[in-house]
mmCIF file as gemmi writes it, N, C-alpha and C atoms, coordinates in Angstrom:
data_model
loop_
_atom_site.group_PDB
_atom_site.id
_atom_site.type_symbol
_atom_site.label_atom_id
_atom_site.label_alt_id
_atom_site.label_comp_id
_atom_site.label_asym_id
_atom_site.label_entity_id
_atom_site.label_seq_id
_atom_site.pdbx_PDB_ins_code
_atom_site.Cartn_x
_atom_site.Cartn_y
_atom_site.Cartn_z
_atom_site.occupancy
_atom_site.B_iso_or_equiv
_atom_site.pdbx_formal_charge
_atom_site.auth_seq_id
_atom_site.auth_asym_id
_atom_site.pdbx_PDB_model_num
ATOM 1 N N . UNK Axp A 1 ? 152.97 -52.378 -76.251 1 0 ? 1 A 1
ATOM 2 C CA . UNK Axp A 1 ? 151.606 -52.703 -76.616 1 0 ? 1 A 1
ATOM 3 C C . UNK Axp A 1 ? 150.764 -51.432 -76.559 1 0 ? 1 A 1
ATOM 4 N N . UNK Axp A 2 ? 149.692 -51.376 -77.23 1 0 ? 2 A 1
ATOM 5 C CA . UNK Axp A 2 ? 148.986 -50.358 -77.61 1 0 ? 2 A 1
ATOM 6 C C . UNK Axp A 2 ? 147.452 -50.57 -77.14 1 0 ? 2 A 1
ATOM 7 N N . UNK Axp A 3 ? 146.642 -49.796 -76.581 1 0 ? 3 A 1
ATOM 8 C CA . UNK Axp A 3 ? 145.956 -50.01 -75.455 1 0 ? 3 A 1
ATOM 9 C C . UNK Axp A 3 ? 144.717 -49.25 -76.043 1 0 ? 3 A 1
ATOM 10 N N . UNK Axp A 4 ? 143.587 -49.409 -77.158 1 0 ? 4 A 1
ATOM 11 C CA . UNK Axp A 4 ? 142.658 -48.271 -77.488 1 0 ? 4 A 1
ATOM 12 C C . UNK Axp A 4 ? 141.549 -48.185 -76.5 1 0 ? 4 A 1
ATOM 13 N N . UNK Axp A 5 ? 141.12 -46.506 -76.488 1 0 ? 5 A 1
ATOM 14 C CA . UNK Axp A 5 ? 140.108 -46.883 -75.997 1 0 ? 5 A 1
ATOM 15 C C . UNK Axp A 5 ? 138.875 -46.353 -76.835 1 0 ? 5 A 1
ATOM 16 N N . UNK Axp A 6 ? 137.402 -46.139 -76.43 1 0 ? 6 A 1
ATOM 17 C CA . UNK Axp A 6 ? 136.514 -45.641 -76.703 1 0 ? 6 A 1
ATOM 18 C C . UNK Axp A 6 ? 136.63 -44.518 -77.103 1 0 ? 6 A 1
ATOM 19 N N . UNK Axp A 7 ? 137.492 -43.601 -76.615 1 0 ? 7 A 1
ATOM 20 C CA . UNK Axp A 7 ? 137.508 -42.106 -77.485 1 0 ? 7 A 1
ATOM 21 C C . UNK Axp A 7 ? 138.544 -41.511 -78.131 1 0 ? 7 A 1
ATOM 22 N N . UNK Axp A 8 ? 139.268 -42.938 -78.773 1 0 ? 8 A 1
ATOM 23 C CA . UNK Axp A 8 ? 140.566 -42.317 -79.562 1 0 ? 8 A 1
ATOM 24 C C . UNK Axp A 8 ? 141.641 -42.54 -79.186 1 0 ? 8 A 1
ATOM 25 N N . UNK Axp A 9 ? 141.624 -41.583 -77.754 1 0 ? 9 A 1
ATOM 26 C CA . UNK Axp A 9 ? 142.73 -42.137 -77.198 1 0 ? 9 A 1
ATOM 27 C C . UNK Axp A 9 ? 143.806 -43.644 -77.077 1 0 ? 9 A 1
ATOM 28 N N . UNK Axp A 10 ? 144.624 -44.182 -77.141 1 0 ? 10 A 1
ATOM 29 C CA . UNK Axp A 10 ? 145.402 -44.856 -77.364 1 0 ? 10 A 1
ATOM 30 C C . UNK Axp A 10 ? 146.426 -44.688 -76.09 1 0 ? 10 A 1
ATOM 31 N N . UNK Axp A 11 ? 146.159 -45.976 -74.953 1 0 ? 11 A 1
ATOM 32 C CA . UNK Axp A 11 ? 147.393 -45.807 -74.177 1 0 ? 11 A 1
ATOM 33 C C . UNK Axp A 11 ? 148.651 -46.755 -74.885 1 0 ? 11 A 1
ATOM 34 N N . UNK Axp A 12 ? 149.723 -46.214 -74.098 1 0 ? 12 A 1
ATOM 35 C CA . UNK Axp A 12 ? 150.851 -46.633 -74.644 1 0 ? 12 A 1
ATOM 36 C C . UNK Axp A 12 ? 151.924 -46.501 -73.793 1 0 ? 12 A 1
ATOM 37 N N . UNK Axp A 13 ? 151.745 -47.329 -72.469 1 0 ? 13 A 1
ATOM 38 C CA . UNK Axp A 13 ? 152.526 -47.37 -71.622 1 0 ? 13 A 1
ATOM 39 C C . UNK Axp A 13 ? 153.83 -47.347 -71.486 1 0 ? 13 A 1
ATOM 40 N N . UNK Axp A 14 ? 155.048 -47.381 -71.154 1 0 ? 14 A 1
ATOM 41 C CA . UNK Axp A 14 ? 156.354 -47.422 -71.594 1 0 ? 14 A 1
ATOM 42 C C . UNK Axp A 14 ? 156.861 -48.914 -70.92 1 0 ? 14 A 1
ATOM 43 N N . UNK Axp A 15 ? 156.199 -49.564 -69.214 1 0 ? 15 A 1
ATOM 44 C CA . UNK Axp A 15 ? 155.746 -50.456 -69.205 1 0 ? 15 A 1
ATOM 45 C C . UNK Axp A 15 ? 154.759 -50.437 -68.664 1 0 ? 15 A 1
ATOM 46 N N . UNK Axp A 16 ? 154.22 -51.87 -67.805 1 0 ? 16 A 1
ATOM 47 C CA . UNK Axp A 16 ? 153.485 -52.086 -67.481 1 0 ? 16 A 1
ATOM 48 C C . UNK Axp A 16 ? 153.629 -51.592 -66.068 1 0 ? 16 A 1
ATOM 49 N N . UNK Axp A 17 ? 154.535 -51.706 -65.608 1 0 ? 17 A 1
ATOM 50 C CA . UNK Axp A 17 ? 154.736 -51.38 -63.931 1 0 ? 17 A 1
ATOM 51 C C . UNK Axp A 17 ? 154.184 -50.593 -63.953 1 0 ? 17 A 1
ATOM 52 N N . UNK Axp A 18 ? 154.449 -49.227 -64.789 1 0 ? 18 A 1
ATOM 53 C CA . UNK Axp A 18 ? 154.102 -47.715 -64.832 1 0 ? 18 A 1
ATOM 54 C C . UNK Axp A 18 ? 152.626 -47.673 -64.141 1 0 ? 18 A 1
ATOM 55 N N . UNK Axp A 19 ? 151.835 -48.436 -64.659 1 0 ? 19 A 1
ATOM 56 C CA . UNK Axp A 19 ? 150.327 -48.232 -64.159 1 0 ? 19 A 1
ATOM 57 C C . UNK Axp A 19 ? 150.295 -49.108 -62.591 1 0 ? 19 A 1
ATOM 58 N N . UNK Axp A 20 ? 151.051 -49.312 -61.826 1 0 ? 20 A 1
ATOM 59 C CA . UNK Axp A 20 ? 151.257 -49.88 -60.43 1 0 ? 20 A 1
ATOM 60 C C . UNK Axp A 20 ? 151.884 -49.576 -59.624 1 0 ? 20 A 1
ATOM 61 N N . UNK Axp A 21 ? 151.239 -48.922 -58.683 1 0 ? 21 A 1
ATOM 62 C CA . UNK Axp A 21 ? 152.229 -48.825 -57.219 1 0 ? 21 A 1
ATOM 63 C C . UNK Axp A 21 ? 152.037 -50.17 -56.4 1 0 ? 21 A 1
ATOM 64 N N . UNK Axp A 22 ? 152.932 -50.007 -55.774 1 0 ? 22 A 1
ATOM 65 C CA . UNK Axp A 22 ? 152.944 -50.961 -54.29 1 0 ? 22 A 1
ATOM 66 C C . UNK Axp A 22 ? 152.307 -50.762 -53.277 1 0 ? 22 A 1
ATOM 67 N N . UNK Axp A 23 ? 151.782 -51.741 -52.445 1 0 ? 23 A 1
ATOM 68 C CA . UNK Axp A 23 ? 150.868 -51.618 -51.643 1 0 ? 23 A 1
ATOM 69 C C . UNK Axp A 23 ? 151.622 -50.779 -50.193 1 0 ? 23 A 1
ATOM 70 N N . UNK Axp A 24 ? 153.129 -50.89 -50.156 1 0 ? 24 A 1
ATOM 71 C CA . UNK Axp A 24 ? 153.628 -50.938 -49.23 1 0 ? 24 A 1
ATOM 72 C C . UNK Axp A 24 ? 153.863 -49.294 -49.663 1 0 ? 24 A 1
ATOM 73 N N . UNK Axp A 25 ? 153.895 -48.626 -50.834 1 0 ? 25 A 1
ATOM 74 C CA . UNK Axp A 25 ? 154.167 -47.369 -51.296 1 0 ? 25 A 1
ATOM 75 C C . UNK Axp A 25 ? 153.955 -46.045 -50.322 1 0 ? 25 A 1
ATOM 76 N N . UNK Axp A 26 ? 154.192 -45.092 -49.964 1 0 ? 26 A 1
ATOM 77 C CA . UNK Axp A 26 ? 154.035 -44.524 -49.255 1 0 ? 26 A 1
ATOM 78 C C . UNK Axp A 26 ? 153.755 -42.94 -50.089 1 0 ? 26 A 1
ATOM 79 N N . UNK Axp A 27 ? 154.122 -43.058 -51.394 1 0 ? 27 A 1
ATOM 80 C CA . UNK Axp A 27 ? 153.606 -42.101 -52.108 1 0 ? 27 A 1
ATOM 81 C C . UNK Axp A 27 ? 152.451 -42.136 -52.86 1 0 ? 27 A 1
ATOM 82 N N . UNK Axp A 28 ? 152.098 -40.519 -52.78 1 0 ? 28 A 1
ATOM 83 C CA . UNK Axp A 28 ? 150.66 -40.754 -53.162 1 0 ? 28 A 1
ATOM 84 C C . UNK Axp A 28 ? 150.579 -40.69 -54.717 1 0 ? 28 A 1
ATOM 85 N N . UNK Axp A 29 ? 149.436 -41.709 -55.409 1 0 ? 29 A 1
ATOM 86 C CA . UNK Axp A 29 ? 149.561 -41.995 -56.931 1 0 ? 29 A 1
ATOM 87 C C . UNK Axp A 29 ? 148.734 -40.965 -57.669 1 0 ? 29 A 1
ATOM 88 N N . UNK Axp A 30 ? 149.778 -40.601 -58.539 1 0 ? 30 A 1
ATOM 89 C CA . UNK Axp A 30 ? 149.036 -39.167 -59.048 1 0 ? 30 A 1
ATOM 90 C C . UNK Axp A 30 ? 147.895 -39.68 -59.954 1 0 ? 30 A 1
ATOM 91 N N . UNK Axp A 31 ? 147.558 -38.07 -60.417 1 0 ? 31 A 1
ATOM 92 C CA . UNK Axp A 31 ? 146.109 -38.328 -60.529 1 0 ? 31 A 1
ATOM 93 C C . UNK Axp A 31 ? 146.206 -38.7 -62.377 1 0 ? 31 A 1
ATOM 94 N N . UNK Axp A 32 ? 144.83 -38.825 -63.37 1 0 ? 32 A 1
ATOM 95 C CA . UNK Axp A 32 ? 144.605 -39.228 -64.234 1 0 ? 32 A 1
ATOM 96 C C . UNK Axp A 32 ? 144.771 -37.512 -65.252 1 0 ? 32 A 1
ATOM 97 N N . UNK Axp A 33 ? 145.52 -37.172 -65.785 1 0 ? 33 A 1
ATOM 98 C CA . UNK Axp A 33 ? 145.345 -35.783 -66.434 1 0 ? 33 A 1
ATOM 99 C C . UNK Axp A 33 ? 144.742 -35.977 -68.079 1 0 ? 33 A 1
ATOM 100 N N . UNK Axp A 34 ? 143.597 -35.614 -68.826 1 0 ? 34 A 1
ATOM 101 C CA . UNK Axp A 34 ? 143.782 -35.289 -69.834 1 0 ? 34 A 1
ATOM 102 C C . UNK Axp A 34 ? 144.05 -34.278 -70.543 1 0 ? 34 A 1
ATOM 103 N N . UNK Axp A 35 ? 144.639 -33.705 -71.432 1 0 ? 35 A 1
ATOM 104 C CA . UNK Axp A 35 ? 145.295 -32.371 -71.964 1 0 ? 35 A 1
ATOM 105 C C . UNK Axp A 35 ? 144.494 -32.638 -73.323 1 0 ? 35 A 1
ATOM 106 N N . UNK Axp A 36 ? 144.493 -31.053 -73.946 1 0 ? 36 A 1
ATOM 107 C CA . UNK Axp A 36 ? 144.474 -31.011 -75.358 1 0 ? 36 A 1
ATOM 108 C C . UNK Axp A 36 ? 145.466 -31.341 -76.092 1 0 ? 36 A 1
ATOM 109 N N . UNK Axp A 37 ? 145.541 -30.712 -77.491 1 0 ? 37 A 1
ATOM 110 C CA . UNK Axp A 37 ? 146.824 -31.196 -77.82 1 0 ? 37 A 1
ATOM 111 C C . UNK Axp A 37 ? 147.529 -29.786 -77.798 1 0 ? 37 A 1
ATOM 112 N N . UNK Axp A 38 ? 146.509 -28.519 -76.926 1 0 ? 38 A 1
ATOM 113 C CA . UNK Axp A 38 ? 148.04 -27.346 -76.697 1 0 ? 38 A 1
ATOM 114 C C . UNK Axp A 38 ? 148.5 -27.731 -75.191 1 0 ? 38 A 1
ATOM 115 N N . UNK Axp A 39 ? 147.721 -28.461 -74.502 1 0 ? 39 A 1
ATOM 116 C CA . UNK Axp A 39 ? 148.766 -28.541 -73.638 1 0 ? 39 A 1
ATOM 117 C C . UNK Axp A 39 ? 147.679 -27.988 -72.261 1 0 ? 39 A 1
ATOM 118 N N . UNK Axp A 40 ? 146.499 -27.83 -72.628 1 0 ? 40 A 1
ATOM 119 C CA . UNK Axp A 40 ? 145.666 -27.049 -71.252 1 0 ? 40 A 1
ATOM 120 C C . UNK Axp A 40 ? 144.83 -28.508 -71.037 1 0 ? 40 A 1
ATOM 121 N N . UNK Axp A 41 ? 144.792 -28.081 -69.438 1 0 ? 41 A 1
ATOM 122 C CA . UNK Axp A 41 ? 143.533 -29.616 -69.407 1 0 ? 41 A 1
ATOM 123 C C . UNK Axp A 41 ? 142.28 -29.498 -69.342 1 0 ? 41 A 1
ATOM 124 N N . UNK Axp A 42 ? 141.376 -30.89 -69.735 1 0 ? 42 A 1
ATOM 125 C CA . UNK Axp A 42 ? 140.973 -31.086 -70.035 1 0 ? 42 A 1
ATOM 126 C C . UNK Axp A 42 ? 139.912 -31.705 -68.915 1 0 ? 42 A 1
ATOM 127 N N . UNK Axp A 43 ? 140.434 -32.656 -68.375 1 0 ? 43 A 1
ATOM 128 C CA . UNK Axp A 43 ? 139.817 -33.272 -67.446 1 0 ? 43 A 1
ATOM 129 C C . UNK Axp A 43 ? 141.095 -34.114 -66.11 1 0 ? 43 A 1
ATOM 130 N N . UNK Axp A 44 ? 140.498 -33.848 -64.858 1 0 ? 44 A 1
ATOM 131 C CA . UNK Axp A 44 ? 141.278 -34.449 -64.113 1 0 ? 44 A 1
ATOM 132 C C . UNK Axp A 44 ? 140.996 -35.435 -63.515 1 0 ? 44 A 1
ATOM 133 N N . UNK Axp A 45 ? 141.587 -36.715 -62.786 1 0 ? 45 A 1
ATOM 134 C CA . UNK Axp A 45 ? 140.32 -37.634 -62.26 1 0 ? 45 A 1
ATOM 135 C C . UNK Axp A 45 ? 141.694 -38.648 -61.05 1 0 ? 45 A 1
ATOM 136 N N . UNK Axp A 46 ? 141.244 -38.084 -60.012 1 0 ? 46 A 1
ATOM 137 C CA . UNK Axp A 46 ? 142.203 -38.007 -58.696 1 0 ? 46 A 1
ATOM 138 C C . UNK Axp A 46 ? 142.525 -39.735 -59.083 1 0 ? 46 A 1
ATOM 139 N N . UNK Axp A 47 ? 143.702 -40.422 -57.908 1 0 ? 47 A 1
ATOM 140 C CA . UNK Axp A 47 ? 143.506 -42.108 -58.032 1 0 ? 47 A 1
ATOM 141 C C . UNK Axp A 47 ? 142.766 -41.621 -56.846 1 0 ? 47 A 1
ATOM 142 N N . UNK Axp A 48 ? 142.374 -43.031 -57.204 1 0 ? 48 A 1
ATOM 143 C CA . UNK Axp A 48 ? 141.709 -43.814 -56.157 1 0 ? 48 A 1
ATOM 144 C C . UNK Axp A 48 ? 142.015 -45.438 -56.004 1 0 ? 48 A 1
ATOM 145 N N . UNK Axp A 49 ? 143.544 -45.409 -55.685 1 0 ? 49 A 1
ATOM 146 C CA . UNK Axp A 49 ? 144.072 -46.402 -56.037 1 0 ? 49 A 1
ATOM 147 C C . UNK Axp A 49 ? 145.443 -46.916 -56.791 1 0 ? 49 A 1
ATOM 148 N N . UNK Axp A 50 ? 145.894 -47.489 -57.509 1 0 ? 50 A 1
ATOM 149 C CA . UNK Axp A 50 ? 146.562 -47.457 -58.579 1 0 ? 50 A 1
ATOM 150 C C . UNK Axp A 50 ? 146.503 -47.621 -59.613 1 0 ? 50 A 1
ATOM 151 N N . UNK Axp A 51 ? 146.793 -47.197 -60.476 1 0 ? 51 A 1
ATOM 152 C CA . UNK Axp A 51 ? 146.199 -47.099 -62.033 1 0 ? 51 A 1
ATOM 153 C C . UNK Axp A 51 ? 146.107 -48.691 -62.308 1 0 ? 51 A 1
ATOM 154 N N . UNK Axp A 52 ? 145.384 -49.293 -63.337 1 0 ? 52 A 1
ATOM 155 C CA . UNK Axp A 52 ? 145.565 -50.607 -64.589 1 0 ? 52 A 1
ATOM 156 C C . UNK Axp A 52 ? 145.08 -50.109 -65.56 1 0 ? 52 A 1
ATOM 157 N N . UNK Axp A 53 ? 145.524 -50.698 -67.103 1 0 ? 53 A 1
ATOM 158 C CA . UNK Axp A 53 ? 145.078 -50.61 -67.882 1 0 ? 53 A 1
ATOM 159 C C . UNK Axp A 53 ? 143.648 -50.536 -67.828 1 0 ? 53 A 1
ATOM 160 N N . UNK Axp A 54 ? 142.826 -51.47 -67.009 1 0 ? 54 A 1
ATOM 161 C CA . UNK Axp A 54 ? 141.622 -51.406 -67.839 1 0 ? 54 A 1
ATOM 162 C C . UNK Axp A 54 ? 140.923 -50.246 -66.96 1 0 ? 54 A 1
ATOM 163 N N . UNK Axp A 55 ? 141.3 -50.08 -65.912 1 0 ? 55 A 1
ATOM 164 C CA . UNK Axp A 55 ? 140.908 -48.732 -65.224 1 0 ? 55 A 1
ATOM 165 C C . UNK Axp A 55 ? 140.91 -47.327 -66.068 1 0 ? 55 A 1
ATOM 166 N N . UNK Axp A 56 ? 142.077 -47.071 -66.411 1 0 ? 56 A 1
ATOM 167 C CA . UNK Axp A 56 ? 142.242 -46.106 -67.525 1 0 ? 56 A 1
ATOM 168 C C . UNK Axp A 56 ? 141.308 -46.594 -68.845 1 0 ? 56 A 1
ATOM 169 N N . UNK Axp A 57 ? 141.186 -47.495 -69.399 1 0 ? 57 A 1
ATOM 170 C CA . UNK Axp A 57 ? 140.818 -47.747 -70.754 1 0 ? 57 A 1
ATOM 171 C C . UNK Axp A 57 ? 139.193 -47.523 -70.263 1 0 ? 57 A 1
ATOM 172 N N . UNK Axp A 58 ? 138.825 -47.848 -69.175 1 0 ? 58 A 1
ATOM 173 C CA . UNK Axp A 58 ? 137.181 -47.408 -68.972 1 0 ? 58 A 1
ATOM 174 C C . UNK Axp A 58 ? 136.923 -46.263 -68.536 1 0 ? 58 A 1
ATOM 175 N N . UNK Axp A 59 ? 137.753 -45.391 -67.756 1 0 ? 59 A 1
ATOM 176 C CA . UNK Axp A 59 ? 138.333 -43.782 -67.924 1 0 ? 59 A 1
ATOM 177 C C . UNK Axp A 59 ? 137.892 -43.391 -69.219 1 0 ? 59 A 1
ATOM 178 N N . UNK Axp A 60 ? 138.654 -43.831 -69.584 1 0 ? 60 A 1
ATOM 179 C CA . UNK Axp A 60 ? 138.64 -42.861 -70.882 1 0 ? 60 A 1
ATOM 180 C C . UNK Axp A 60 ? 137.758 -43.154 -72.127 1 0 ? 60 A 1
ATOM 181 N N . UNK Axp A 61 ? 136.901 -44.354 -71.738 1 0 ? 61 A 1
ATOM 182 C CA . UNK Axp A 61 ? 136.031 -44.804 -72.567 1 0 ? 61 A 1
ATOM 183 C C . UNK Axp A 61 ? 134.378 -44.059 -71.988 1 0 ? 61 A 1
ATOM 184 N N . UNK Axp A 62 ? 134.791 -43.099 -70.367 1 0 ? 62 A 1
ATOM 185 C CA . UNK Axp A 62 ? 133.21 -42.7 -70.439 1 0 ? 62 A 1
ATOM 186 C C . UNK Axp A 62 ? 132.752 -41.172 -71.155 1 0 ? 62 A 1
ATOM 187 N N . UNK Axp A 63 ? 131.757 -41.319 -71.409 1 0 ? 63 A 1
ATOM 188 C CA . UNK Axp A 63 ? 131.312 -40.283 -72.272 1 0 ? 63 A 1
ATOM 189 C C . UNK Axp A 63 ? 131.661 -38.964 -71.876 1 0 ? 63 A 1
ATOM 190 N N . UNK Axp A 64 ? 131.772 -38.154 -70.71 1 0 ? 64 A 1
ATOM 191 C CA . UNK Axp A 64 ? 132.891 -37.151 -70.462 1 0 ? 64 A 1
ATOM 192 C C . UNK Axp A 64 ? 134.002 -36.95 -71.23 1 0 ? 64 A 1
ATOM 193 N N . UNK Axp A 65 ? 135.177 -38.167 -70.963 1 0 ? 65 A 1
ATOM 194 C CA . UNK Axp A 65 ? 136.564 -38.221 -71.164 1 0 ? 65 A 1
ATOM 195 C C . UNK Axp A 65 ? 136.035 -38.131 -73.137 1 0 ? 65 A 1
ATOM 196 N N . UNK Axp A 66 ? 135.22 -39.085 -73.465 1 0 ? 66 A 1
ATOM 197 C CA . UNK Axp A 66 ? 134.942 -38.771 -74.767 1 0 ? 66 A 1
ATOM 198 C C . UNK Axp A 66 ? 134.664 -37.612 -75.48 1 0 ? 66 A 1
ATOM 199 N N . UNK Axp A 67 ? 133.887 -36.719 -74.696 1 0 ? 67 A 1
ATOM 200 C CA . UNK Axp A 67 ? 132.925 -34.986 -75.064 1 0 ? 67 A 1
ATOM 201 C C . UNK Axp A 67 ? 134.33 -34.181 -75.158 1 0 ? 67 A 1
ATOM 202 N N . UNK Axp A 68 ? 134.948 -34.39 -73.982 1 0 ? 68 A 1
ATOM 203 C CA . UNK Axp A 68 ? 136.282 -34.04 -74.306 1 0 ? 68 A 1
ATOM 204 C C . UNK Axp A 68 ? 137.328 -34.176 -75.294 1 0 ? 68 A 1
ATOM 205 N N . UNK Axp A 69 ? 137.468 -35.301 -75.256 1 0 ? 69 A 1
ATOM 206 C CA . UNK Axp A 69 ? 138.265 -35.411 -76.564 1 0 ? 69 A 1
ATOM 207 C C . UNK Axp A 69 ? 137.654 -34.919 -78.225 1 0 ? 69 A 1
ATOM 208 N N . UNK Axp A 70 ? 136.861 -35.043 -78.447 1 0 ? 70 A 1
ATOM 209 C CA . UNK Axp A 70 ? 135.985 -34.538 -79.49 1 0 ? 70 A 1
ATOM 210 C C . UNK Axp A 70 ? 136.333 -33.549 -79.154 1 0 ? 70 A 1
ATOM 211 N N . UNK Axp A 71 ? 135.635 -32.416 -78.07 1 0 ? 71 A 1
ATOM 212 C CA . UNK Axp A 71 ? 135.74 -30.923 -78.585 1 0 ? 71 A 1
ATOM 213 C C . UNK Axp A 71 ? 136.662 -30.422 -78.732 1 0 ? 71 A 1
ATOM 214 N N . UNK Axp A 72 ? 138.365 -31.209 -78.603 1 0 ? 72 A 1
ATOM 215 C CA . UNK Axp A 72 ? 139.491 -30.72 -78.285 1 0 ? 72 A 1
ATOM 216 C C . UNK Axp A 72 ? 140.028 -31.015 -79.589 1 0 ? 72 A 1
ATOM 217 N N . UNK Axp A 73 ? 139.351 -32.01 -80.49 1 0 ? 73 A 1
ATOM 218 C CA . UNK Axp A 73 ? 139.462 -32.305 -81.776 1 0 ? 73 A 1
ATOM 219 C C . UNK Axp A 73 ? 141.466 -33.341 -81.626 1 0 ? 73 A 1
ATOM 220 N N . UNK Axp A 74 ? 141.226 -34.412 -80.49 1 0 ? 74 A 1
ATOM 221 C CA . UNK Axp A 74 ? 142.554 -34.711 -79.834 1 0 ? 74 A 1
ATOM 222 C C . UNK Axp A 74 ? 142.804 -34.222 -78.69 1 0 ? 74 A 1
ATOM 223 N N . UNK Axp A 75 ? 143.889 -35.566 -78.157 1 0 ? 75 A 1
ATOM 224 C CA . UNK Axp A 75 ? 144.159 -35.09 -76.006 1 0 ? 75 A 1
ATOM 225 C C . UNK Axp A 75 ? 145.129 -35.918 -76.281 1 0 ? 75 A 1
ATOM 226 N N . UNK Axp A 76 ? 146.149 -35.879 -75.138 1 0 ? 76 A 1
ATOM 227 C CA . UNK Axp A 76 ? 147.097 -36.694 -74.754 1 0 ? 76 A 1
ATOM 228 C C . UNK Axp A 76 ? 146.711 -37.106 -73.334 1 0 ? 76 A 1
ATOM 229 N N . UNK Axp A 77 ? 147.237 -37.866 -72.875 1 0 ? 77 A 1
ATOM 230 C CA . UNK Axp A 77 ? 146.452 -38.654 -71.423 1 0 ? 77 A 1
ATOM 231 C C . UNK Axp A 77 ? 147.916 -38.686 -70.944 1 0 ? 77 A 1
ATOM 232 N N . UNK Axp A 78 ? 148.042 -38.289 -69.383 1 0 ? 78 A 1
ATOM 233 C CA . UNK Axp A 78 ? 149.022 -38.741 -68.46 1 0 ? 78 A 1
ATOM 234 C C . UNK Axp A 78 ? 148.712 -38.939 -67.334 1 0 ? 78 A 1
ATOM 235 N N . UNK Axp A 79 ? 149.774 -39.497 -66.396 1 0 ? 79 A 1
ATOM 236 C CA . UNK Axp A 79 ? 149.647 -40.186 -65.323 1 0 ? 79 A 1
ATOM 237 C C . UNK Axp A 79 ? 150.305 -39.214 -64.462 1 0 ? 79 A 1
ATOM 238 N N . UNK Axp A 80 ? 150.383 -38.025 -63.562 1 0 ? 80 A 1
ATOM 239 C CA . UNK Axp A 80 ? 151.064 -36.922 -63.503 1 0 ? 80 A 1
ATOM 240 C C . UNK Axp A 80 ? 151.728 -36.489 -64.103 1 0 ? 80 A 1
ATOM 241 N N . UNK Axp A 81 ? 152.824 -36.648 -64.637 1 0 ? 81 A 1
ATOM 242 C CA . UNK Axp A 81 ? 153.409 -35.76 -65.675 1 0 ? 81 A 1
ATOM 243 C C . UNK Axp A 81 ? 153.858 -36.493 -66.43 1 0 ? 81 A 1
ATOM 244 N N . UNK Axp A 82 ? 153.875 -37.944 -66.518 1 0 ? 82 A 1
ATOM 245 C CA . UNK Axp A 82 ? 153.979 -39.119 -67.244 1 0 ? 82 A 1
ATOM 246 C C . UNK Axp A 82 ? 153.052 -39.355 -68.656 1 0 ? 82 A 1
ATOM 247 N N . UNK Axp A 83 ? 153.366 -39.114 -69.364 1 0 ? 83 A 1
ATOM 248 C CA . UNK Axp A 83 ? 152.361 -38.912 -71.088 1 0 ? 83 A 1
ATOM 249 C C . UNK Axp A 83 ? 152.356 -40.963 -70.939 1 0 ? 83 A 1
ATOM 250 N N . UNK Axp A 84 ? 151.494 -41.296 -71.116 1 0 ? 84 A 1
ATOM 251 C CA . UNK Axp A 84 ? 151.122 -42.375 -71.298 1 0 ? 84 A 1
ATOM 252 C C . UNK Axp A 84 ? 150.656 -42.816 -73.007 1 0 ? 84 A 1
ATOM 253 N N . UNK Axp A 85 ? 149.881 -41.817 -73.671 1 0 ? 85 A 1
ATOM 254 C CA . UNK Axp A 85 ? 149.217 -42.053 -74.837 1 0 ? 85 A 1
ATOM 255 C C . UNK Axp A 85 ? 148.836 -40.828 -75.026 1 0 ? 85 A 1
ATOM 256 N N . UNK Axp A 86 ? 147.658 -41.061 -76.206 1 0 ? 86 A 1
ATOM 257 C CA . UNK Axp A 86 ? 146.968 -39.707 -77.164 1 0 ? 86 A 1
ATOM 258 C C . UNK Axp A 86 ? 145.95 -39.934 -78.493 1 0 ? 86 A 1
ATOM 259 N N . UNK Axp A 87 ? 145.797 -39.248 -78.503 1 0 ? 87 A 1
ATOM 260 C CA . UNK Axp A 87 ? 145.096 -39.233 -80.19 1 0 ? 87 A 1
ATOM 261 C C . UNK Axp A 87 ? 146.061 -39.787 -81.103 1 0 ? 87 A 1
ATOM 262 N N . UNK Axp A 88 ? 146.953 -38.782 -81.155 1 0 ? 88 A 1
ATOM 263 C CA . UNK Axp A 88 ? 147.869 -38.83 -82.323 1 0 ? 88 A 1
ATOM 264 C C . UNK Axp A 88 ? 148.826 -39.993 -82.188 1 0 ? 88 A 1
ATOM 265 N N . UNK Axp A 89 ? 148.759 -40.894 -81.614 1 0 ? 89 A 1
ATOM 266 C CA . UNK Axp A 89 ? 149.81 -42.044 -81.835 1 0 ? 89 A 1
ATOM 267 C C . UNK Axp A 89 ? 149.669 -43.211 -82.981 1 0 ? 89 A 1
């Protein structure tokens, strides 16, 4: 399933778990990365928690994550080193 948000971006989870840790988890949940499309970032945005869709989809729907994507003309979004989505999908 395909996940749009406000600035283009498009998540695209591989599943759903992906955006969930366990409560019982003992590792810490990486953070929110956006990249351009060479590959430098963009914006970082620690958890505070564990990811959900709509957490990310309002991420990336605020006007920051947006200014960004515009001036980058495209971003890819990951979950530490996990590519989740992008512009270009």
């Amino acid at each position: 399933m395909i996940y749009p948000t406000r600035c283009g971006v498009k998540i695209v989870p591989a599943k759903d778990s992906l955006l969930t840790v366990s409560a019982e988890s003992t590792d810490a949940v990486p953070p929110l990365i956006l990249r351009d499309l060479g590959g430098s970032v963009l914006l970082e945005v620690p958890a505070d928690g564990a990811w959900t869709i709509e957490r990310l989809v309002g991420l990336l729907g605020s006007p920051r994550a947006c200014e960004c994507v515009i001036d980058a003309f495209g971003a890819d979004v990951f979950i530490g080193k996990e590519w989740i989505g992008g512009t270009e999908v």
